[in-house]
DRENVEXTOR-22539 format. One record per atom (N, C-alpha, C, O): residue in three letters; x, y, z. Coordinates in steps of 0.02 Angstrom, whole numbers, plus 50000, padded with zeros to 5 digits. Atoms other than C-alpha are relative to their C-alpha. Layout:
BEGIN
ALAXYZ
...
END
This chain:
BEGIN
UNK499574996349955
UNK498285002049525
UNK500435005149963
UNK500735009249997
UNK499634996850039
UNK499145010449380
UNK499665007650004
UNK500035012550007
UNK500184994550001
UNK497955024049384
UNK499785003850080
UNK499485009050091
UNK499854996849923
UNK498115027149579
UNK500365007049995
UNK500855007949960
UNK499944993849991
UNK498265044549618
UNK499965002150076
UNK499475001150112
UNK500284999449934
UNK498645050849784
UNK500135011149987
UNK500515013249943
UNK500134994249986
UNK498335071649824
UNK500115001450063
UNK499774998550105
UNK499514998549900
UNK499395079150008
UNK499825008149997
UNK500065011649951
UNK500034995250002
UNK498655095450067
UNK500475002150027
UNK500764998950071
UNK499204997849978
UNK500095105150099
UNK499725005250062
UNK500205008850076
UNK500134996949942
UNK499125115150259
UNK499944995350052
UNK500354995450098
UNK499715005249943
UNK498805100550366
UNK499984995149993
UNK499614992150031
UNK499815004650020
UNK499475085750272
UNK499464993249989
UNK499534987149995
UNK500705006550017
UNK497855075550231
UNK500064997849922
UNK500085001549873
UNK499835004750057
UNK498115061650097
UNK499584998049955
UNK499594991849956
UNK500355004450021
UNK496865057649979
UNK500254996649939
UNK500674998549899
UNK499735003550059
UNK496925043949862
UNK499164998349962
UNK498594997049980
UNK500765000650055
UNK495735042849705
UNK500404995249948
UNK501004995149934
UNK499685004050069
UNK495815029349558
UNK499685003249913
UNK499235001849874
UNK500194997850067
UNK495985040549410
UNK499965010250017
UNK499825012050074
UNK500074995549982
UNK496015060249394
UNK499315000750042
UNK498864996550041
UNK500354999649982
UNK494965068349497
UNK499835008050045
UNK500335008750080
UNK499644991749989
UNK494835088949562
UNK499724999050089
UNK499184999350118
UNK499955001649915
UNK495105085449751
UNK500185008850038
UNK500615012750018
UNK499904994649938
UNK494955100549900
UNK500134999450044
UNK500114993850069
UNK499575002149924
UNK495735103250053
UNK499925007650008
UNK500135011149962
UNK499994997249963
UNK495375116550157
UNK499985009749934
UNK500315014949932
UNK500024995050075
UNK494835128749985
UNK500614999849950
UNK500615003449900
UNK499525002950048
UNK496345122049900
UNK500104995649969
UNK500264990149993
UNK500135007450034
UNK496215111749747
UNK500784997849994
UNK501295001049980
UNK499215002350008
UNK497685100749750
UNK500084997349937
UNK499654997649894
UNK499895000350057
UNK498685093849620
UNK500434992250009
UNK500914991350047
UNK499695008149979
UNK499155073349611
UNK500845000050018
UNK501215002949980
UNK499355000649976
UNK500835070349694
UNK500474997749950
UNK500224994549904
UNK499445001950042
UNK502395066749601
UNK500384992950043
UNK500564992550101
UNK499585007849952
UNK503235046749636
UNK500595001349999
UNK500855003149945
UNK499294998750016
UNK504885048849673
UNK500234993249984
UNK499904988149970
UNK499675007050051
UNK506245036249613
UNK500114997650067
UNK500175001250116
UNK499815003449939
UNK506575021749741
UNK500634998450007
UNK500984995849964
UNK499195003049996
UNK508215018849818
UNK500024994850066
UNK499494992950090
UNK499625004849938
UNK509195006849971
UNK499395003050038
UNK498904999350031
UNK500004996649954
UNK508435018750094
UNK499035000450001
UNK498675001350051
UNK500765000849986
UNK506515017550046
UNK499834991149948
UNK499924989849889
UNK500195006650009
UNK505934998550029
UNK499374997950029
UNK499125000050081
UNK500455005449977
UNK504584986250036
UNK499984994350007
UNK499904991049956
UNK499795007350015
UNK504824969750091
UNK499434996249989
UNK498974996850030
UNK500365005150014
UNK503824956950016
UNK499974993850025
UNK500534991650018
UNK499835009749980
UNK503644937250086
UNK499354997849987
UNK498804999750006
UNK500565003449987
UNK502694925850036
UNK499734995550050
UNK500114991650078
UNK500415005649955
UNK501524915750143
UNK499574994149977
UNK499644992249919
UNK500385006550015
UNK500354900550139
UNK499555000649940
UNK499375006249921
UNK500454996850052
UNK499324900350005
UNK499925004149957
UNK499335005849952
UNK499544994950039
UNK500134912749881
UNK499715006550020
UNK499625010849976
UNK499834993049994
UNK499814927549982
UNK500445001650024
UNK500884997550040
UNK499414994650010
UNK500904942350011
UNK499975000750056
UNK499454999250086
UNK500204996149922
UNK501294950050182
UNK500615006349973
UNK501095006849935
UNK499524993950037
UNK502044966050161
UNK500155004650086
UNK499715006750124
UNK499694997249952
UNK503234973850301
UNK500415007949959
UNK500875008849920
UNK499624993750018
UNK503504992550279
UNK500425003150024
UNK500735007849999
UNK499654994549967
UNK504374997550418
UNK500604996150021
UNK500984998550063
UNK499335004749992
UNK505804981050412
UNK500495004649997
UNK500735006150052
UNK499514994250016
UNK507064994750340
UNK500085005450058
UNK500615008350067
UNK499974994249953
UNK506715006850477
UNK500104998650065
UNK500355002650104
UNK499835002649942
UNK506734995850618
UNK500494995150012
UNK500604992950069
UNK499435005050008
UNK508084984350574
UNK500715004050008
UNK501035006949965
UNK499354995849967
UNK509594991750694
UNK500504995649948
UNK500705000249912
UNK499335002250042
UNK510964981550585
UNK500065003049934
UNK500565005449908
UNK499904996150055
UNK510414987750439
UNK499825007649972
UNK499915009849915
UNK500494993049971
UNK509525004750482
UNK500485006849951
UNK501095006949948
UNK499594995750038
UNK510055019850368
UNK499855005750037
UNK500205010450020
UNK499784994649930
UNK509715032250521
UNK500495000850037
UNK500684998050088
UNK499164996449942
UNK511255041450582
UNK499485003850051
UNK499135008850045
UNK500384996149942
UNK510475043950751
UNK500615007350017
UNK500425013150023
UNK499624992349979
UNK512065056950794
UNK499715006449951
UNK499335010949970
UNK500514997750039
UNK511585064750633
UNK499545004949997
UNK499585011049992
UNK500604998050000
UNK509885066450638
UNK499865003050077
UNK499295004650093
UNK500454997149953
UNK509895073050815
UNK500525005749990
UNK500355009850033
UNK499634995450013
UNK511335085950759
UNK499575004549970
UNK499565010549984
UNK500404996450047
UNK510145091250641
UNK499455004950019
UNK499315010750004
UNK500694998049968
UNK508565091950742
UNK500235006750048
UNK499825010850068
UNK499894995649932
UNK509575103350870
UNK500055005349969
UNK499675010149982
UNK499944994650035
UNK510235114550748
UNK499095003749977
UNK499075009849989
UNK500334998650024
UNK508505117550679
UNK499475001450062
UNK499125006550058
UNK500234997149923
UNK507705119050855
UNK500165007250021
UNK499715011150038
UNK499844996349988
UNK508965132250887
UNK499845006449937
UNK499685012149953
UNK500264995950053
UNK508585141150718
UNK499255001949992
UNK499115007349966
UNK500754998850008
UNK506645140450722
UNK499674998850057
UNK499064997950056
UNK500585001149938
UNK506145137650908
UNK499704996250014
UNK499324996950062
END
């Protein structure tokens, strides 16, 4: 998994993932492997284990968990309006 590579065409956002370089196209554009950003509070994966030492993996706990939710709905719809009104 170390040598997982994922490639995001930046015209209409198609993801590929290759294990290991690899010269990937998209739409006559060779892309170029994505950069990982650093993880903070705000992007998580929760892990639990289950029966039998597997994993279950919840990605979207953080995003849907209203108590602990790092979405400023006022915010984010302040935002969206402004940028509505700026770009239509």
């Amino acid at each position: 998994m170390t040598r997982s590579l994922f490639y995001v065409c930046t015209v209409c956002g198609n993801v590929i993932h290759s294990m290991g370089e690899a010269a990937v196209h998209c739409h006559g554009v060779l892309l170029k492997p994505a950069q990982a950003e650093q993880t903070d509070e705000n992007h998580k994966i929760f892990v639990e284990r289950v029966e039998d030492g597997l994993l279950a993996l919840d990605l979207v706990k953080g995003i849907d968990d209203r108590e602990k939710s790092y979405d400023d709905t006022e915010k984010r719809r302040a935002l969206e309006q402004a940028a509505k009104m700026l770009f239509g």
